[in-house]
C-alpha positions in Angstrom: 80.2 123.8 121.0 83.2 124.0 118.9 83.0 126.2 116.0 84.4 124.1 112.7 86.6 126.2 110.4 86.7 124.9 106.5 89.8 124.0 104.8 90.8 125.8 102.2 89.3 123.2 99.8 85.9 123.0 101.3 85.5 126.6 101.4 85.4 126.7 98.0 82.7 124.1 97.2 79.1 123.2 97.4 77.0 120.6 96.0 75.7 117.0 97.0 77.9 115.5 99.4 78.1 112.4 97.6 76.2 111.3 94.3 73.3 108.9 96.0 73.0 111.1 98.7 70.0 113.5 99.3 72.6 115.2 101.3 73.5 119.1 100.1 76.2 121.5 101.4 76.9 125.0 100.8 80.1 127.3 101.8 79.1 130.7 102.3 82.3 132.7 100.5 82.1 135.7 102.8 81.9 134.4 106.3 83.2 130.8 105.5 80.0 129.1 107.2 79.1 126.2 105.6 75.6 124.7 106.1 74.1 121.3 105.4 70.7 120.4 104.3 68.7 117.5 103.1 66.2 117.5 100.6 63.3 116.1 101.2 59.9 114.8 99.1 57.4 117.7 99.1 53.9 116.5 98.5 52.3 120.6 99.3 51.6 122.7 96.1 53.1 126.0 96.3 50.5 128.8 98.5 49.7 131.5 96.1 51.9 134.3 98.3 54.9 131.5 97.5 54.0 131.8 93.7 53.8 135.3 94.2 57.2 135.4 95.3 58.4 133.4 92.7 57.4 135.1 90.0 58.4 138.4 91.9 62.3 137.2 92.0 62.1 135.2 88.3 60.8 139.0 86.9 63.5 140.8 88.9 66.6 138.0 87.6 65.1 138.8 84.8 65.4 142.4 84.9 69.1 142.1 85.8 70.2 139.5 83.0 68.3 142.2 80.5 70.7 145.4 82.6 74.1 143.1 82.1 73.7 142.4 78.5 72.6 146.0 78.1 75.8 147.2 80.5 78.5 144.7 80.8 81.7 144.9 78.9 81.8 143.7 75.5 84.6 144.1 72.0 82.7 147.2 71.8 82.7 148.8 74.8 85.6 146.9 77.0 85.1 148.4 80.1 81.3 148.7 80.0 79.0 151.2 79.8 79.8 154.0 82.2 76.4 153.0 84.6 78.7 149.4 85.0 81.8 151.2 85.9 80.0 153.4 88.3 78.0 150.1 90.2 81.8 148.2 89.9 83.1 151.0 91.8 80.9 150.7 94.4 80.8 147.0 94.4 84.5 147.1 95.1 84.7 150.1 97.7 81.9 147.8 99.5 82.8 144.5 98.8 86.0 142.3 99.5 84.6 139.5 97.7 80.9 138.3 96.8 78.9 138.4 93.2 78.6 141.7 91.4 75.0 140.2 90.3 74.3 139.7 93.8 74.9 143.4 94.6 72.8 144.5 91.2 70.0 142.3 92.2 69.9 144.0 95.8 70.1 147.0 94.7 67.6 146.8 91.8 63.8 148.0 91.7 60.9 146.1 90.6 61.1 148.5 87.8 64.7 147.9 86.8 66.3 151.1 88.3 69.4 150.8 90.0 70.0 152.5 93.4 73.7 153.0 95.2 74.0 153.1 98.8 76.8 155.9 99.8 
């Protein structure tokens, strides 16, 4: 099977392949795969261990919207507080390209501390 590389356009997008479509596609940015997916009518109610998980993850966003308006740069402080600088340094020394957020959110606890890999 031949292996489809994006143009440069595509690689940059994601969304609904057309606006009466049920159609979605997303680009991942750091391997350039793009996968497709249709969305279909659920008629199940969530199992408890999904709601569990849900309210896991929507806690833990939480917690790391609450640590970037607590850390991220600002007219006060324009290169953030000195725990940002420290988790953009090793965001960069690690990353070529990706989400800072994503990297926080990995690296977060369920109790809001923050732990760097070395």
């Amino acid at each position: 099977m031949a292996r489809i590389t994006p143009i440069a356009v595509i690689s940059r997008m994601s969304g609904k392949v057309s606006s009466d479509s049920d159609m979605y596609f997303a680009t991942n940015k750091q391997t350039g795969r793009v996968y497709t997916a249709k969305i279909g009518e659920s008629n199940s109610t969530p199992s408890e261990a999904q709601m569990m998980q849900r309210n896991k993850f929507a806690a833990k966003s939480q917690l790391v919207s609450e640590w970037f308006a607590a850390n991220k740069p600002s007219d006060t402080a324009p290169n953030g507080t000195d725990e940002y600088q420290r988790i953009a340094t090793a965001f960069k020394a690690q990353h070529s390209c990706g989400s800072i957020r994503a990297y926080v959110f990995a690296r977060m606890a369920d109790d809001g501390t923050l732990t760097l890999i070395s």
